[in-house]
C-alpha positions in Angstrom: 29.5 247.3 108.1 27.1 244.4 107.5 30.0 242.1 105.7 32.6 243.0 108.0 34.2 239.3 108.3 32.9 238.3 105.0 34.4 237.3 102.0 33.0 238.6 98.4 34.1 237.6 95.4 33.0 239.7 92.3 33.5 239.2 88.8 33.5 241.7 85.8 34.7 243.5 88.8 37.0 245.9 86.8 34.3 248.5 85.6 30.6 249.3 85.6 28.2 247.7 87.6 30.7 245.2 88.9 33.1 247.7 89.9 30.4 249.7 91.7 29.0 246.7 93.4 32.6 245.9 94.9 33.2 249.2 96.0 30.4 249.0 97.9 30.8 246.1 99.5 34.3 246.9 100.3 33.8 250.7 101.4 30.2 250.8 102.9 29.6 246.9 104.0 33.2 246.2 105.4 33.8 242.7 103.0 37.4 241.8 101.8 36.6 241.7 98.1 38.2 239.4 95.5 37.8 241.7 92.0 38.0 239.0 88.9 37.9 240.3 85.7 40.1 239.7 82.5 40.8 243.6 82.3 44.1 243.5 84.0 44.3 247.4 83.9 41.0 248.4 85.6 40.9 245.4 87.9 44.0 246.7 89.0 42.6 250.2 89.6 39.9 248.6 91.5 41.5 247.5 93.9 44.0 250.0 94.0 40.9 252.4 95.1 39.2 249.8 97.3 42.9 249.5 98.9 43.4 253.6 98.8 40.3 253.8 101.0 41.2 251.6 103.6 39.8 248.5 102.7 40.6 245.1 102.1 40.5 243.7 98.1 42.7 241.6 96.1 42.7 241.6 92.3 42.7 238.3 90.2 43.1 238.1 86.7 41.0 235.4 84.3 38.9 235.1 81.3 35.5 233.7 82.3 35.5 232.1 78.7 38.6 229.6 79.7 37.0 227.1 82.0 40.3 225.4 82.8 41.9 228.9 84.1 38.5 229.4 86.0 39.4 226.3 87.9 43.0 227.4 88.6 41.9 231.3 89.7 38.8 229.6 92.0 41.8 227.8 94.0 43.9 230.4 94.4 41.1 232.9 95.6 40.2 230.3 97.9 44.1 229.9 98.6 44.2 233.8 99.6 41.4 235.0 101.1 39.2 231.5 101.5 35.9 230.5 100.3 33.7 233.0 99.7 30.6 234.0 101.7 29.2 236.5 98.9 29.2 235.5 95.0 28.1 238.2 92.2 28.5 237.2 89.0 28.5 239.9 87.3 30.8 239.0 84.1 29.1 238.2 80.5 30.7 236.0 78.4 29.7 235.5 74.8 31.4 234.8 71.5 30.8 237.1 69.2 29.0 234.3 66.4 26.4 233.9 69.7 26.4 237.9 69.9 25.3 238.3 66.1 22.7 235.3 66.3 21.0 236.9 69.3 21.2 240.0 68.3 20.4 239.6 64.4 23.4 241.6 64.0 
């Protein structure tokens, strides 16, 4: 319980890699974890698990894209749980015209 008084806040939080990464820090380190994703659905199940285990999360619903609505999530995370002592930004954002010119695609 390395985190146990810490704050994290995770984004892209709802599956993969971000969801694994908050689930750890929740369930093995001890943090409260904030889980930010624009999947409503599996950022709710995240933290429904998190929650189900015994530990601390909160979800928070944004799309990383919207920089206004990044603003407005950022102060009520801070609002709720504080400022963070752990960021992972885990989310990718990309429109799709930058997709297909990276990719070639």
């Amino acid at each position: 319980m390395q985190h146990a008084s810490r704050v994290a806040l995770v984004t892209g939080a709802a599956s993969g890699i971000g969801r694994a990464i908050g689930e750890q820090l929740a369930l093995v380190e001890g943090a409260t974890v904030g889980v930010i994703d624009r999947d409503d659905a599996g950022a709710r199940a995240a933290v429904a698990y998190i929650t189900a285990q015994g530990s601390r999360a909160r979800v928070f619903i944004v799309d990383l894209a919207d920089a206004q609505a990044v603003q407005s999530i950022l102060a009520e995370f801070d609002r709720q749980l504080g400022s963070p002592d752990i960021v992972i930004n885990n989310a990718g954002v990309a429109a799709a015209n930058e997709y297909r010119i990276a990719t070639g695609s």
